[in-house]
C-alpha positions in Angstrom: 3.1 -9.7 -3.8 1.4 -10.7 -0.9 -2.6 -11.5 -1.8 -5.3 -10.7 0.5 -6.0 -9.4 3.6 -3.2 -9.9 6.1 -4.2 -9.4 10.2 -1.4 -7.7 12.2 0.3 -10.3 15.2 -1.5 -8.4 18.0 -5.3 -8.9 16.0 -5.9 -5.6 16.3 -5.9 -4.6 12.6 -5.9 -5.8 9.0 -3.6 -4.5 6.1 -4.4 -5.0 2.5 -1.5 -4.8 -0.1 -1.5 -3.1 -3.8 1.1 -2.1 -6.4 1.8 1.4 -6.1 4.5 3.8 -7.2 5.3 5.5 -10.4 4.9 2.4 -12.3 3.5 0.1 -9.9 6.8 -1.5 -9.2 6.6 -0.8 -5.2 4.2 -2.1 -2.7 2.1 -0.4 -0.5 -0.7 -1.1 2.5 -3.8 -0.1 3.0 -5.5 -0.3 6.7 -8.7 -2.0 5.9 -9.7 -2.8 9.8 -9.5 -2.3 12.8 -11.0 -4.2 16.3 -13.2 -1.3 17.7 -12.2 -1.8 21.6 -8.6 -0.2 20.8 -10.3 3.4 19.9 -10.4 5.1 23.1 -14.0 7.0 23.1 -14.8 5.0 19.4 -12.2 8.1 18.0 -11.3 6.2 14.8 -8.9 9.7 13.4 -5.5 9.4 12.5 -4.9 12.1 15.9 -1.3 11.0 16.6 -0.3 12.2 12.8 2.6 14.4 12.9 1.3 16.1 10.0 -1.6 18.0 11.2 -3.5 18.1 8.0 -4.1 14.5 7.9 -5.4 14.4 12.1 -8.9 14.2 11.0 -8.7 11.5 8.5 -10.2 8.3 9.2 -7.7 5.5 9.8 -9.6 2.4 8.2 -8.9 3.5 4.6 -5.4 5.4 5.3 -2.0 3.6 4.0 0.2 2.9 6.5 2.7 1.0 4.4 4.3 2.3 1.5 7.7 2.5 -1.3 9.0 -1.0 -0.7 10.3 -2.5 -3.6 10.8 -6.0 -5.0 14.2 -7.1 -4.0 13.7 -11.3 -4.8 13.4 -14.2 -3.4 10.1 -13.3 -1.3 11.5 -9.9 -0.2 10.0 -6.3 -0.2 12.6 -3.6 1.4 13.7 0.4 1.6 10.1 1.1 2.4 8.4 2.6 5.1 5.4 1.6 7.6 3.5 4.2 10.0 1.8 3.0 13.8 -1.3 5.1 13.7 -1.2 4.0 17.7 2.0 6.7 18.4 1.9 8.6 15.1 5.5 7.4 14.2 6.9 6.1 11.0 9.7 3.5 10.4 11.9 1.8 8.1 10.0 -1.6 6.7 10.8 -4.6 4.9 8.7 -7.6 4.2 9.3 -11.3 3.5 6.4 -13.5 2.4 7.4 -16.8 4.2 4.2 -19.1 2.4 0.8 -18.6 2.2 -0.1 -18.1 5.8 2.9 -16.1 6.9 4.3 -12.7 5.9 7.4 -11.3 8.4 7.2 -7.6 8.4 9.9 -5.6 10.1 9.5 -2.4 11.3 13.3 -0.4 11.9 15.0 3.0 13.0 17.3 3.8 10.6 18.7 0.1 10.0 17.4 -2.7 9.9 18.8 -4.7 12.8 17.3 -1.9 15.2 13.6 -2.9 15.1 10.7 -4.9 15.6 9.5 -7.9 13.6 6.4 -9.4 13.5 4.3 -12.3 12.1 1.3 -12.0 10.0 -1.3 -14.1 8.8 -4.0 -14.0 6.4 -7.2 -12.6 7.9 -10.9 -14.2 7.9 -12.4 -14.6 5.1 -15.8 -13.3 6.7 -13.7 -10.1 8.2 -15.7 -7.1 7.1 -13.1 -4.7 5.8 -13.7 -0.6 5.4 -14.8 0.3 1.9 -15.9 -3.3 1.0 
């Protein structure tokens, strides 16, 4: 399981990770921070939810990764991460490459149709929400 804080490729946020599921066998992420400057007017709301009941909950604190499970070798898959930015939630699978390097891929329906990106461990000194 990845350890730690982990900052997104763009540096705009930071994810913490955490057993979850029925028995804790799946993996799931937290949004622990965010860089302020992205909030248009400071509005720090999960607004672009499609689920109108959770459009006034705050984002730093909200999990935006969650269900992927332990298939070896390094590798999370069949979960799911949500982009607080356009309110939309994809496929996701997760590959802890070392220490300093997680590849997390983001998908539409398979995996091959998606995004991957690179993340790294955040500062030590970053102040996370709730901490």
């Amino acid at each position: 399981m990845p350890k730690g804080v982990w900052m997104l490729q763009n540096g705009k946020a930071a994810v913490s990770f955490h057993p979850c599921g029925k028995k804790g066998e799946e993996l799931c992420g937290t949004l622990v921070w965010g860089r302020k400057d992205q909030y248009p007017d400071g509005q720090t709301k999960d607004v672009r939810n499609p689920d109108p009941k959770l459009r006034g909950r705050e984002l730093c604190g909200a999990e935006v990764v969650w269900g992927l499970e332990w298939e070896g070798d390094g590798t999370w898959s069949g979960g799911r991460v949500y982009d607080p930015h356009s309110g939309k939630t994809y496929g996701a699978r997760l590959e802890i490459l070392g220490p300093e390097r997680l590849k997390v891929r983001g998908y539409i329906g398979i995996p091959w149709i998606g995004k991957t990106q690179n993340w790294k461990p955040a500062p030590p000194d970053l102040e996370v929400c709730g901490g």
